[in-house]
N, C-alpha and C positions, 0 to 999 in steps of 0.2 A: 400121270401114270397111276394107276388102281395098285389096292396094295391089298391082301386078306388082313380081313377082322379076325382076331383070334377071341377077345375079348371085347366086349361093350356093356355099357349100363347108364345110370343117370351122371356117373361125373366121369367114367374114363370112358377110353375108346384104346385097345392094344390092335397092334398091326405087324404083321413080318416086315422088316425092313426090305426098301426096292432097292440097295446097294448093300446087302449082307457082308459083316465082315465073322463072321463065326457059322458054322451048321446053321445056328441056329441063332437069328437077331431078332427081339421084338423091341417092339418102340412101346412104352406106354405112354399115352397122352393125355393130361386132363382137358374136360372140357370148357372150362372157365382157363381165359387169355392170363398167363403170367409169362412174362417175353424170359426167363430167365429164373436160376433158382437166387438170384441177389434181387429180386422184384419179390419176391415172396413176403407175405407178410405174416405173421403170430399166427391170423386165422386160417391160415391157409395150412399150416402142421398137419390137422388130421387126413388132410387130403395127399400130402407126399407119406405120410402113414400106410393108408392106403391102399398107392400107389406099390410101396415095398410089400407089402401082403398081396395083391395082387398081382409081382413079380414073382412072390413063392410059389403061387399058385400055378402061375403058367409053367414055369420051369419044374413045377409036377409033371403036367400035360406033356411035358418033351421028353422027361424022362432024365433030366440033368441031375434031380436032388441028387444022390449018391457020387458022380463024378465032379461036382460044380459046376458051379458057372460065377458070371461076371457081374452086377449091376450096375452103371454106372448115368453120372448124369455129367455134362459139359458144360461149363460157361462162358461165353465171351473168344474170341479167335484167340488167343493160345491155348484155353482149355477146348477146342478143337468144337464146339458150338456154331454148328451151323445152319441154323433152321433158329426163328425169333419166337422158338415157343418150348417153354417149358417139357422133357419129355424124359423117360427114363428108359436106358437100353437092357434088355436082357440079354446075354451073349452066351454061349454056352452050346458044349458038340466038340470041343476041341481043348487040349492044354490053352491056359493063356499064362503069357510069358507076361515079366514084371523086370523090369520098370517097361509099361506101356509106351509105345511111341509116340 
């Protein structure tokens, strides 16, 4: 399944997510393979850097800054990590309740 580009460049690629769970969900994705943010290494920092600066950006475009939103990232099947690649959610369009499910 296809999904909208919201954002691209040399190292990401952002996308709506194809099972949204908020208004509004982007995925940011780097382009270089890290299965996970515990594979991460020293050199890899400026690029989850980034990653969060290119989440502020998008959640300009939505129009989230003033109400928030969410950013999160998962690891491994209890941190609900489903997909073997590094990604960052944007979530945001709605309250989010805490403690997450």
């Amino acid at each position: 399944m296809k999904s909208d580009i919201v954002h691209e460049d040399e190292e990401l690629v952002a996308i709506n997510d194809i099972n949204p769970q908020a208004p509004v969900h982007v995925l940011i994705v780097p382009r270089k393979h890290i299965e996970s943010v515990q594979d991460m290494k020293p050199e890899d920092a400026a690029l989850m850097a980034r990653m969060t600066l290119i989440a502020r950006s998008i959640a300009g475009q939505y129009k989230l800054n003033e109400d928030g939103y969410r950013l999160v990232v998962n690891h491994g099947i209890h941190g609900g990590q489903t997909v073997p690649h590094l990604h960052l959610h944007i979530l945001g369009g709605r309250r989010m309740t805490w403690p997450p499910g």
